[in-house]
C-alpha positions as a LaTeX table, in Angstrom:
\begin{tabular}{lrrr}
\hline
Residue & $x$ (\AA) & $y$ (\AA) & $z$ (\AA) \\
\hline
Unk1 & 120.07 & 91.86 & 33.98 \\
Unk2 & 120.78 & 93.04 & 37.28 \\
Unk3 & 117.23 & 93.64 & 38.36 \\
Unk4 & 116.15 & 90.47 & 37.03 \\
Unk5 & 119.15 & 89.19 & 39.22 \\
Unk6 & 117.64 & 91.09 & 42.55 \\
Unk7 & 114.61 & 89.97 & 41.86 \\
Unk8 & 115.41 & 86.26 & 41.66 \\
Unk9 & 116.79 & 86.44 & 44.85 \\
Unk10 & 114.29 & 88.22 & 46.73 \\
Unk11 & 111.59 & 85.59 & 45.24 \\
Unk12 & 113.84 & 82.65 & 46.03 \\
Unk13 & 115.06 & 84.47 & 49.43 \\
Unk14 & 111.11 & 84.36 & 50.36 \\
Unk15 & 110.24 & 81.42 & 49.91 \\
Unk16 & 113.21 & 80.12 & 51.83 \\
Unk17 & 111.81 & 81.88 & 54.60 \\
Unk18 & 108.07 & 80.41 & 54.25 \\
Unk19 & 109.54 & 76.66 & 53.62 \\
Unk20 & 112.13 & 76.65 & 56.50 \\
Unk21 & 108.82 & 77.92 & 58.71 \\
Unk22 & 109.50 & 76.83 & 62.68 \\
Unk23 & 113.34 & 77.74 & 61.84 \\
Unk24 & 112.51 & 80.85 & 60.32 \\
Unk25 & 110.39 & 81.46 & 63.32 \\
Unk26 & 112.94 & 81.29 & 65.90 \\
Unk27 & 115.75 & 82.96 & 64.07 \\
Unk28 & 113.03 & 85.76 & 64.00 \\
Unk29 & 112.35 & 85.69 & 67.72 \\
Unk30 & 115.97 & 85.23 & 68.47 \\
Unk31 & 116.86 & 88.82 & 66.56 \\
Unk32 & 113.25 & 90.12 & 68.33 \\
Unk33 & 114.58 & 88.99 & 71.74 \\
Unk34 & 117.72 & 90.86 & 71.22 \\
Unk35 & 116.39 & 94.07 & 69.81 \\
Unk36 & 114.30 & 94.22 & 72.14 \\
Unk37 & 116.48 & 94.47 & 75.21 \\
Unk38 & 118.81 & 96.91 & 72.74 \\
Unk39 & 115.61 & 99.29 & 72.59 \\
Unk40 & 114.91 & 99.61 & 75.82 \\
Unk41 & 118.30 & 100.01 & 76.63 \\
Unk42 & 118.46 & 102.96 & 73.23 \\
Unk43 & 115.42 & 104.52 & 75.36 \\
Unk44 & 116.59 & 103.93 & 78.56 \\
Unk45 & 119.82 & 106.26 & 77.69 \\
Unk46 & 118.08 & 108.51 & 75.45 \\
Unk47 & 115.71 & 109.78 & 78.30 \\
Unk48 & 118.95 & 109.64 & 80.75 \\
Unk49 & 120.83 & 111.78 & 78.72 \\
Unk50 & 117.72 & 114.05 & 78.33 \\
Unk51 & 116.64 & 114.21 & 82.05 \\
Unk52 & 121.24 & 115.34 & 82.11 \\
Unk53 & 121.35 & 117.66 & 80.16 \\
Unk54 & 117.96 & 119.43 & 82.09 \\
Unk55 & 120.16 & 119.23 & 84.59 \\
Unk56 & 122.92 & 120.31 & 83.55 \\
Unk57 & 121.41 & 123.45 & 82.33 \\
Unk58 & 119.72 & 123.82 & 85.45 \\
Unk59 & 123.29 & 123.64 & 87.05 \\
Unk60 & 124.27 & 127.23 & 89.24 \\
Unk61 & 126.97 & 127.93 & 91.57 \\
Unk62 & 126.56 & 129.58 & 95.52 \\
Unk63 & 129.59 & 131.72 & 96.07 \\
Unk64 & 129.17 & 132.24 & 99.85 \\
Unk65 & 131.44 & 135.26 & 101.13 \\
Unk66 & 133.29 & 135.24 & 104.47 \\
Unk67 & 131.16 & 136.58 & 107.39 \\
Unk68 & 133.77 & 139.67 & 107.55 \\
Unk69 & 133.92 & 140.38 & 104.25 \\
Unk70 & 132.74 & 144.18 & 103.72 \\
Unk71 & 130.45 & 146.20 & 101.22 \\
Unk72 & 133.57 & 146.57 & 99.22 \\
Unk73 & 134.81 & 143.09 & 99.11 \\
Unk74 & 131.29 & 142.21 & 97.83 \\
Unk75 & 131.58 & 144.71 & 95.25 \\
Unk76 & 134.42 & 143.59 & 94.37 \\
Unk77 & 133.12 & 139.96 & 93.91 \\
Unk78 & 130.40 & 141.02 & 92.03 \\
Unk79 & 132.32 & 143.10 & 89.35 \\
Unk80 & 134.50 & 140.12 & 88.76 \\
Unk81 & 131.68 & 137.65 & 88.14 \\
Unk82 & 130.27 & 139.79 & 86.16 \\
Unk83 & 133.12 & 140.25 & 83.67 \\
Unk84 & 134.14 & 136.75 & 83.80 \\
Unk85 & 133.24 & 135.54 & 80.37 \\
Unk86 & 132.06 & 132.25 & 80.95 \\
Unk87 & 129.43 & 132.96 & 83.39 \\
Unk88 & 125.72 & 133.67 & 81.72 \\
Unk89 & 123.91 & 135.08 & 84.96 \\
Unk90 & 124.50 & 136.32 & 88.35 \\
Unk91 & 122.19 & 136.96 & 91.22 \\
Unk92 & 123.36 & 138.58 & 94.36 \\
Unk93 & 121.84 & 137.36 & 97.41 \\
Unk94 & 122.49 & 139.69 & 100.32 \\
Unk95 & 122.64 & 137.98 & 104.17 \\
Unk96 & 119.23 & 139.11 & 104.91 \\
Unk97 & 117.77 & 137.51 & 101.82 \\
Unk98 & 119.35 & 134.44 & 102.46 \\
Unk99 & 118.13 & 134.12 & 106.04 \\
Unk100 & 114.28 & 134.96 & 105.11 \\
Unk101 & 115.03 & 132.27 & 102.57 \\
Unk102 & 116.34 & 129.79 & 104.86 \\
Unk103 & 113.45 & 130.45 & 107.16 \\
Unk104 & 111.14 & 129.93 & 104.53 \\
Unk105 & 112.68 & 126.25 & 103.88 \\
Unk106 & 111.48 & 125.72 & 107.52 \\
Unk107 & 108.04 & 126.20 & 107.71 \\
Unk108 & 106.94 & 126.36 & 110.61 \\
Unk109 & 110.45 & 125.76 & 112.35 \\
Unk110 & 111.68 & 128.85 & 110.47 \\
Unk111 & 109.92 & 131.25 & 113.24 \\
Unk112 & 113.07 & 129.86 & 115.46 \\
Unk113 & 115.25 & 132.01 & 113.55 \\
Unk114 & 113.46 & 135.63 & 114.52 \\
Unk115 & 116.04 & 135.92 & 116.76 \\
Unk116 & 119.01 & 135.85 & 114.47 \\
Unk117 & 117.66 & 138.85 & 112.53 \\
Unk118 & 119.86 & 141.62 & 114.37 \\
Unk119 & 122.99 & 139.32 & 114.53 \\
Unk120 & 122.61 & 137.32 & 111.12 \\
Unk121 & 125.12 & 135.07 & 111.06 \\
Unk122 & 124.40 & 134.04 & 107.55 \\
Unk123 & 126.97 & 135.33 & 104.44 \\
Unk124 & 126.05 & 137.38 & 101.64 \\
Unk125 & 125.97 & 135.07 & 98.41 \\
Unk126 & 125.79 & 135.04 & 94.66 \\
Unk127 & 124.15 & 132.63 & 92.59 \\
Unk128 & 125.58 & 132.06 & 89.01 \\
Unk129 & 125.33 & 129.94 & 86.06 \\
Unk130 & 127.59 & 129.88 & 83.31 \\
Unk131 & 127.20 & 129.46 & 79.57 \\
Unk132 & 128.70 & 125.47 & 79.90 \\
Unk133 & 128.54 & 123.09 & 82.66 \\
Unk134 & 131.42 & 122.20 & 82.16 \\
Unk135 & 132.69 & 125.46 & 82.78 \\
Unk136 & 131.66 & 125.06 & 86.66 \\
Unk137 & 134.19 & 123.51 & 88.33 \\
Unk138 & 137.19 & 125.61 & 86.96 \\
Unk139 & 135.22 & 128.78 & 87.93 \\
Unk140 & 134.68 & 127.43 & 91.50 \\
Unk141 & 138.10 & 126.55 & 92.05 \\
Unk142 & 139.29 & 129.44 & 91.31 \\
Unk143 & 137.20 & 131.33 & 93.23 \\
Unk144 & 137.71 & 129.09 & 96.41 \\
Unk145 & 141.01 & 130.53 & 96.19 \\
Unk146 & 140.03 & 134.58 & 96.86 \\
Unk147 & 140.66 & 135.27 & 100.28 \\
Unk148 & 136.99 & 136.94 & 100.90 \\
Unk149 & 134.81 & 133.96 & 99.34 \\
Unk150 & 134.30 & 131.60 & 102.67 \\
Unk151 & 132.59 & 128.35 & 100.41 \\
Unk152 & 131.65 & 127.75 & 97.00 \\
Unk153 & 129.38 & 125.25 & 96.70 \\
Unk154 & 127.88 & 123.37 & 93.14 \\
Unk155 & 126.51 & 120.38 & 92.32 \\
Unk156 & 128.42 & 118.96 & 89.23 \\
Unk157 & 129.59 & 115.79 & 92.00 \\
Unk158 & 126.00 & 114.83 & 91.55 \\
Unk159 & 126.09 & 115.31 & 87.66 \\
Unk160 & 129.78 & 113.37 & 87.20 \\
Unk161 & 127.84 & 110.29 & 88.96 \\
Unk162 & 124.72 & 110.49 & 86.96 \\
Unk163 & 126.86 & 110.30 & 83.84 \\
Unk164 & 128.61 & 107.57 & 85.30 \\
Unk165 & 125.41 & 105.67 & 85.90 \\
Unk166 & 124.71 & 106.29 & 81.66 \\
Unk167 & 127.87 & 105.20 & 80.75 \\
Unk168 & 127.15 & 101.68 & 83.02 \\
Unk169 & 123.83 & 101.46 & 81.44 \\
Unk170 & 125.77 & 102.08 & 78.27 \\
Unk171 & 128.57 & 99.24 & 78.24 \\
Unk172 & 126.21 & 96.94 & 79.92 \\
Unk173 & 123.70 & 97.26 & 77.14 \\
Unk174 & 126.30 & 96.77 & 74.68 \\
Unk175 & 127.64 & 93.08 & 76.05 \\
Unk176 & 124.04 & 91.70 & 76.55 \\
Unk177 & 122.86 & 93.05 & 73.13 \\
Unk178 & 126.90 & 91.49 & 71.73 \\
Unk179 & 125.56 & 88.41 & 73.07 \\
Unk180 & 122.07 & 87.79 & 72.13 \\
Unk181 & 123.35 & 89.29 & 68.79 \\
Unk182 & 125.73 & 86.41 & 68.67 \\
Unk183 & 122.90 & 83.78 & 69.35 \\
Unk184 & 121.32 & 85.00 & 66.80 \\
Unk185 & 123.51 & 84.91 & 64.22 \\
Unk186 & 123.99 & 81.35 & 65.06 \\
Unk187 & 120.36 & 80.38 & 64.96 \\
Unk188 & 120.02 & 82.40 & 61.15 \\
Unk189 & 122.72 & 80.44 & 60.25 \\
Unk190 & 121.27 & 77.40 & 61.12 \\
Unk191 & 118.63 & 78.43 & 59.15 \\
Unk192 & 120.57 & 78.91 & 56.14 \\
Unk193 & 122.28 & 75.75 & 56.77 \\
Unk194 & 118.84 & 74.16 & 56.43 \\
Unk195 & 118.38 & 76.03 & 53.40 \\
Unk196 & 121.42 & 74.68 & 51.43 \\
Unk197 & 121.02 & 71.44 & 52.49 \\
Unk198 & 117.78 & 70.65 & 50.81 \\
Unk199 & 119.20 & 72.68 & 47.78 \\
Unk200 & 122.31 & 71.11 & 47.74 \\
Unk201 & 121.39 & 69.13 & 44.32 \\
Unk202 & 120.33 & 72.22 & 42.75 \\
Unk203 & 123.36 & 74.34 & 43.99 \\
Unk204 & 125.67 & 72.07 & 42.49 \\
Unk205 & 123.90 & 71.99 & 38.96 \\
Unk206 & 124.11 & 75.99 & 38.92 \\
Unk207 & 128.01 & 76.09 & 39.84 \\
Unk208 & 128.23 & 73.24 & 36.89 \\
Unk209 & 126.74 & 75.25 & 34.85 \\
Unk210 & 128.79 & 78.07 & 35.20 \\
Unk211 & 126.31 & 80.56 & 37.99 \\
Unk212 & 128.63 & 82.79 & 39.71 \\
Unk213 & 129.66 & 82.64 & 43.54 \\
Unk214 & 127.05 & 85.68 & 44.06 \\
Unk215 & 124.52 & 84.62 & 41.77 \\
Unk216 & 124.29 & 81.54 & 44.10 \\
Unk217 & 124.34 & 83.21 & 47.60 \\
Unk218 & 122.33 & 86.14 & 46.28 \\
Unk219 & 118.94 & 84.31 & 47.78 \\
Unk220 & 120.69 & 82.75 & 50.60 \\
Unk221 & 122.03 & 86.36 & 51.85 \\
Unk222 & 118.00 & 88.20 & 51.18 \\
Unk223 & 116.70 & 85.49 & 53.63 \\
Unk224 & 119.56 & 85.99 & 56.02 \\
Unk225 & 118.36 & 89.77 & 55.99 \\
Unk226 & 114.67 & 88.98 & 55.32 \\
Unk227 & 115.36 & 87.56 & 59.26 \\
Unk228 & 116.90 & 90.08 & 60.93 \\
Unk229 & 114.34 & 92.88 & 58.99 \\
Unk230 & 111.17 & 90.79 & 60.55 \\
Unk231 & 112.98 & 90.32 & 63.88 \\
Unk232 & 113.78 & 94.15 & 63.97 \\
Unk233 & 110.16 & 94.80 & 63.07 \\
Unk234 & 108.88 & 92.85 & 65.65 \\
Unk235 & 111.09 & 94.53 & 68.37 \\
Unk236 & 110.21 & 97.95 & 67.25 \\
Unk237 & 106.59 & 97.26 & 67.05 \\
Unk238 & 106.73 & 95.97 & 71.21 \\
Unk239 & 109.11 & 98.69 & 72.39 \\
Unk240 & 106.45 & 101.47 & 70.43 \\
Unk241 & 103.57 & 100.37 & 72.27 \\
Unk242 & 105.12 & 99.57 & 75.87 \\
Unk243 & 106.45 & 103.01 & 75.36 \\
Unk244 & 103.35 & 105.31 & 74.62 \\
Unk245 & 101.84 & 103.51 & 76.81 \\
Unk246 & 104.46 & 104.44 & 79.28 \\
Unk247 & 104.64 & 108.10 & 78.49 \\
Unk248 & 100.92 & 108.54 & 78.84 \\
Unk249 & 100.93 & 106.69 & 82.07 \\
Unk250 & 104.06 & 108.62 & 83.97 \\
Unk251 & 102.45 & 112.09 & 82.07 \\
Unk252 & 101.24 & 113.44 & 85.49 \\
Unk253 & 103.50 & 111.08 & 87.93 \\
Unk254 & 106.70 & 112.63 & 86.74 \\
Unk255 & 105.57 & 116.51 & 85.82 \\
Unk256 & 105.00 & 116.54 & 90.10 \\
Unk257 & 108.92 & 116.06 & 89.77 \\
Unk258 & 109.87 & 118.42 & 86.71 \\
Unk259 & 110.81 & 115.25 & 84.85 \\
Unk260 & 109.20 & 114.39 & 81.36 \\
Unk261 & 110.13 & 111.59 & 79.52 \\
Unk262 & 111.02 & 112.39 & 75.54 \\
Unk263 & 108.14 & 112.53 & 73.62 \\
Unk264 & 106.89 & 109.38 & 71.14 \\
Unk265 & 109.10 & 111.44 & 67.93 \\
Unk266 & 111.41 & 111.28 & 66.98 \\
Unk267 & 112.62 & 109.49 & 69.65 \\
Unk268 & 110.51 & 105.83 & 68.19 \\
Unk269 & 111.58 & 106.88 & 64.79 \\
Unk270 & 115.58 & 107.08 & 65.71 \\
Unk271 & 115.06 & 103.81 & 67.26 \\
Unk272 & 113.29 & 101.66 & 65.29 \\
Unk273 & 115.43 & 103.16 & 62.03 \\
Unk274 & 118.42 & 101.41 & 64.31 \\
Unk275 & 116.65 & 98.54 & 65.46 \\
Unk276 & 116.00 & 97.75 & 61.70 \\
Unk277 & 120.05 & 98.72 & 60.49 \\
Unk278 & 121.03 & 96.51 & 63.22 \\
Unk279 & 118.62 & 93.20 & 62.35 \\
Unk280 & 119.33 & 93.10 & 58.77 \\
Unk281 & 123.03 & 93.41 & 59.74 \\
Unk282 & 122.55 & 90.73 & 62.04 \\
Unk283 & 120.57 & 88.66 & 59.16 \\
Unk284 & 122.98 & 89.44 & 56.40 \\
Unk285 & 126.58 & 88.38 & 59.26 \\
Unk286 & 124.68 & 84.70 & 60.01 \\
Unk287 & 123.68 & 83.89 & 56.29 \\
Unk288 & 127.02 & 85.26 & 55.39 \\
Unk289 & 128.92 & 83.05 & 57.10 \\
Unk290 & 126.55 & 80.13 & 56.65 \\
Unk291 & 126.82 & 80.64 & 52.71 \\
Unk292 & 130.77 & 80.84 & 52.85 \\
Unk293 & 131.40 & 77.74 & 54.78 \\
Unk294 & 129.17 & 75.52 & 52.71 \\
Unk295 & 129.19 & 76.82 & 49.26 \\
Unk296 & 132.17 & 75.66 & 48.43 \\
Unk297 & 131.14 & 73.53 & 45.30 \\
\hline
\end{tabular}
């Protein structure tokens, strides 16, 4: 009974679809439209929060000591990083190092600085990471407080802002897609509207008869989703292509930079699977509302 129920309404919800035609058509586009800007906002943040976290893990510390500092003091630092449990790695970088390193950054210029090899005026330094980024900035501040560290420097200011930036992209993705959403839902509607209006006759025999409330809005609510499905199958289909072709065109652009955008999967996959929850939701919300205003027989 219940199949035979389902199945009504998918044949009925159908050809709703086919007979309402331009309607249909622009309820479609009108999900497409804003599915599509919700992808590219889905892959926008995805790669975002990839090309973060690189970073994040990429994130180290410089612990530069004060010029006076001694042999021991540097021991001293060292030992302590060492044993402190949240950092992974540490690299000492003694004053010498550093300054055939900063040399080295010059190029050419860095021949300027043969001079400053008996009288370095550069700190010794340690590099480290820890296991969390997060766990950063309460390890440098508490080391800017040890009398023999001269600077600590780290760049989680540049991480906090880049996060920022996501959440932006994040809320401002979320009102435009809120409102296209919303035009949508009022254009399937319409649709519906359509719908009962040239069944009115026909909806009014079936309540006479006895049909329930569902059994009536059972093909009204498949077309509704029927809608939002082809609109979020439309919107995946774009956003798939535009991005392969994307990823094979920035390939070699970006890997000069040590950035890669995420791969095709599953990345496609986790988006069009939401793309598609997300249309027949629409779909279902505008017929749903259409069918409970004017069904009342």
């Amino acid at each position: 009974m219940i199949v035979n129920r389902l199945r009504r309404a998918l044949r009925e919800g159908f050809k709703s679809v086919v007979r309402n035609g331009w309607m249909s058509v622009a309820s479609v586009n009108a999900v497409a439209v804003s599915l599509l800007i919700l992808g590219l906002f889905y892959l926008l943040v995805s790669n975002i929060n990839h090309f973060t976290y690189d970073l994040e893990n990429q994130l180290e510390m410089k612990v530069f000591m004060e010029p006076t500092a001694d042999e021991e003091a540097v021991r001293a630092m060292e030992a302590r990083l060492r044993n402190e449990p949240t950092v992974k790695e540490v690299q000492f970088i003694p004053k010498e190092e550093g300054l055939k390193q900063f040399a080295a950054s010059l190029g050419e210029r860095g021949e300027l600085l043969e001079g400053l090899k008996e009288e370095n005026p550069l700190p010794d330094a340690f590099v480290v990471q820890t296991y969390e980024p997060e766990q950063i900035a309460p390890l440098a501040e508490q080391l800017k407080s040890v009398e023999t560290v001269g600077n600590v420097i780290y760049g989680q200011e540049y991480v906090d802002k880049l996060l920022s930036f996501t959440d932006g992209v994040r809320w401002l993705a979320m009102i435009l897609v809120l409102l296209l959403a919303l035009t949508a839902v009022f254009l399937i509607a319409n649709t519906i509207r359509l719908t009962i209006f040239s069944r009115r006759r026909e909806i009014e025999i079936m309540k006479l008869v006895g049909a329930t409330n569902w059994f009536v809005r059972g093909p009204f609510l498949i077309e509704g989703v029927m809608l939002g499905l082809f609109g979020g199958v439309v919107a995946s289909l774009v956003l798939v292509l535009a991005y392969g072709i994307l990823v094979d065109k920035t390939r070699d652009t970006l890997a000069m930079y040590s950035i890669q955008l995420l791969p095709m999967y599953p990345v496609v996959l986790q988006m069009t699977g939401v793309l598609l929850i997300i249309g027949a939701c629409i779909g279902g919300g505008g017929s749903w509302l259409s069918v409970r205003r004017f069904l009342r027989i």
